[in-house]
Structures are given as structure tokens and as C-alpha cells.
N, C-alpha and C positions, 0 to 999 in steps of 0.2 A: 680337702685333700686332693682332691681333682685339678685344682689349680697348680698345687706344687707337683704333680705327678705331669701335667701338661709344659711347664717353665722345667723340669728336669731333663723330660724328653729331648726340649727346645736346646739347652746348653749343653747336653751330653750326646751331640751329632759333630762330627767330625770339620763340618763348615761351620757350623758356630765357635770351633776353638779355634778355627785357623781365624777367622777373621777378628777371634779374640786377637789375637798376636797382631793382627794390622790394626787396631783400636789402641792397641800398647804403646803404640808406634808415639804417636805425638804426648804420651804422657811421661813415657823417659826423655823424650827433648827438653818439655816444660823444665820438670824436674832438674837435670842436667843445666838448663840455660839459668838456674837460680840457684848455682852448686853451693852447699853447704855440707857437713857432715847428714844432715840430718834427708835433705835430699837425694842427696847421692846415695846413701843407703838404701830409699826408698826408691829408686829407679834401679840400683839393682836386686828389688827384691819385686818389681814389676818385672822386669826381663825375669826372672829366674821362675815366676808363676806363667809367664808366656812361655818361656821354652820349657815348662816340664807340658804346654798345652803340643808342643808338639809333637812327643810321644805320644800322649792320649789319642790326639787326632789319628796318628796311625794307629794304633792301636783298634780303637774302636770302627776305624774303617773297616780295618780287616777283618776282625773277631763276628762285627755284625753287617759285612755282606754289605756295607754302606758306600764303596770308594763311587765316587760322582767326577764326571770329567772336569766340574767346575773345580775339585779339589785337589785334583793335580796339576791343575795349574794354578792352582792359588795358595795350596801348600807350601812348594817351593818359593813363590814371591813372597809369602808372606816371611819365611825364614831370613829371606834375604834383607827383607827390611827391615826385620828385627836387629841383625847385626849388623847389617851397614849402615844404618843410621845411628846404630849406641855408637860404634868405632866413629865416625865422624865427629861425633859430641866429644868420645875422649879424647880425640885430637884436638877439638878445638878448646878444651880444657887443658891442654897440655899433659895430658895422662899416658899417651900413648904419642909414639912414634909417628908419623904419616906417612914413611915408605912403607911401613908396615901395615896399614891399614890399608895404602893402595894396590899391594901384592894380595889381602884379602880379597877387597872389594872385586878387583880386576880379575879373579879368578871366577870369582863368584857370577861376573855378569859373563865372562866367556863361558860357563858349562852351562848357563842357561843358552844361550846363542848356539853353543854346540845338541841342547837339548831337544831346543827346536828343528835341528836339522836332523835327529835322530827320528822325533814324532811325525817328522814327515816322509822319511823313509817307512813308517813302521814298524821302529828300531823298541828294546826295551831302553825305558831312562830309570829303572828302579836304582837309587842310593846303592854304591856298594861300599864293604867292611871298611874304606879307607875313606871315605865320605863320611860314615858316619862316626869314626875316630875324629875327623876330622873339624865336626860337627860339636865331639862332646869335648874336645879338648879346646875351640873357641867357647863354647858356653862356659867352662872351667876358669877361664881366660877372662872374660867380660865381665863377670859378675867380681871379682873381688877388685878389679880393676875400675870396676863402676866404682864398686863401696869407698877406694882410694886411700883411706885415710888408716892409721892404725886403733884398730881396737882391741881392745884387753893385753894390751904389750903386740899382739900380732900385725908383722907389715904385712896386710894384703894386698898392697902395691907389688911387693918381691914375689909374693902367691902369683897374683894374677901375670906379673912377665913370664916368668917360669912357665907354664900354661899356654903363654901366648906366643914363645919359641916354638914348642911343641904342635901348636896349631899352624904354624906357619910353614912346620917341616909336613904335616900332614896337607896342607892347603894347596903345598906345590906339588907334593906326590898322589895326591888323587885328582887332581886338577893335569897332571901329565900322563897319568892313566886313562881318565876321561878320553884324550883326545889322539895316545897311542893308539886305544879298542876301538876309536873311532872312524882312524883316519882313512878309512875304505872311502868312505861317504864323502869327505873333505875333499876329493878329489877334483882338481880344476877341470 
């Protein structure tokens, strides 16, 4: 019992989930690079065990006194890989749009650029309400749009667009609030 009580420990720490989700990282490629129904289900049922890790992680930073400076900065990149590289896969699958993927991506790498300029000011970079709308309405978006194909009469294709509009409206409205609140610091 000592063992599984030390491996519990080990997996239920806040860097061990995040780095789960960068470990996820090349098995939704594989997955994806060999799409089938049966793959593609299974890649997004790896992203959707990875971003419920991302809750957890916060979660468990917070509750238990655990936030590590390795984890704020490896939180956020880890999120970042997680959906920028499933959106790349759906593009190159033809799932998804690729203006759409680059207005994600492309926000994504400016609010970390802008985030770094904040932590070097001494600024807060805590997620706010429209980040993380933003957040759950990409995961909403990815996962059926992983799955692609229809199941049980359901298009989860039409699911996951539906979802990935709404992510897009959120992606450019927190992504322009980012750098409104910010632009004290931006200053040439």
C-alpha cells in the first residue's frame, strides 16, 4: 500500500498533470497522422483526459498550497500545445479551416509574448472570465471535431463548428482585452 500511496502522491501534484498534457502531446499526432474513425475517437478522448488535467492542475495548486514557478510557466505552454498542435492536425486533416486555426494559434503565441512582458514588469497574468470561456469553448470545439465522423446519427463535425465559432468570438475578445489592460507597458 505504500507504493500506491507514494505513485498517488507522484500523479496527483499539479506538475505532474501539466506535463501529462505535454506527454499527450505526440500521441494525438500519432493518432491523428493514422486517422481512422477509430483513431480519431481515440485522440480525442486523449485531449479531453488531458484538458480535464488542466483543471485538476489548478485546482490542486491552489487547494494545496502547491503553485511552483516551474508551473506557471509550464501550465500555460503546456495548454498551448495541446491545442495548437490538435488544430494543426485538424487542418492537415482537413477538419478545420486554417484561417481559423491561425487567428487561434496567433493569439495564443501573442498573450504569451504579451505575458512575458507583464511578468517582467511584475504585472498579474492570472486567466480572466474571458480566457477561460475562451478556454472551454475551444476544448468544446476540439474534441468533437477530433471525433469528426458521425456517431449514433450525431454530426459531431456540426457540434464541434458550432463551438469553434464561439471560440473564435471568445479568442479575439480576450486576446484584445489582454493587450487593452495592457497597453500601459506596450509603450515604445
Amino acid at each position: 500500500m505504500a507504493r500506491f500511496d507514494r505513485v498517488k502522491n507522484i500523479v496527483l501534484t499539479p506538475n505532474f498533470m501539466t506535463i501529462s498534457r505535454i506527454v499527450a502531446v505526440p500521441l494525438i499526432v500519432i493518432l491523428l497522422i493514422y486517422e481512422t474513425k477509430i483513431t480519431t475517437f481515440s485522440a480525442a478522448i486523449v485531449f479531453s483526459l488531458a484538458s480535464i488535467t488542466d483543471y485538476l492542475d489548478g485546482y490542486l495548486a491552489r487547494t494545496r498550497g502547491l503553485v511552483t514557478k516551474l508551473g506557471k510557466i509550464l501550465d500555460p505552454m503546456a495548454d498551448k500545445l495541446l491545442v495548437s498542435s490538435t488544430l494543426v492536425m485538424l487542418v492537415s486533416l482537413g477538419f478545420l479551416q486554417a484561417w481559423i486555426a491561425c487567428v487561434i494559434i496567433g493569439r495564443e503565441l501573442s498573450v504569451t509574448g504579451l505575458r512575458c512582458v507583464l511578468i517582467e514588469n511584475g504585472q498579474d497574468i492570472a486567466a480572466s472570465w474571458l480566457g477561460k470561456y475562451k478556454t472551454g469553448f475551444q476544448i468544446a470545439a476540439i474534441i468533437p471535431l477530433t471525433m469528426h465522423y458521425n456517431y449514433l446519427g450525431i454530426n459531431l463535425n456540426a457540434i464541434g463548428i458550432f463551438f469553434l465559432y464561439g471560440a473564435l468570438i471568445f479568442t479575439i475578445w480576450s486576446g484584445l482585452d489582454y493587450f487593452i489592460k495592457a497597453r500601459k507597458f506596450l509603450m515604445l
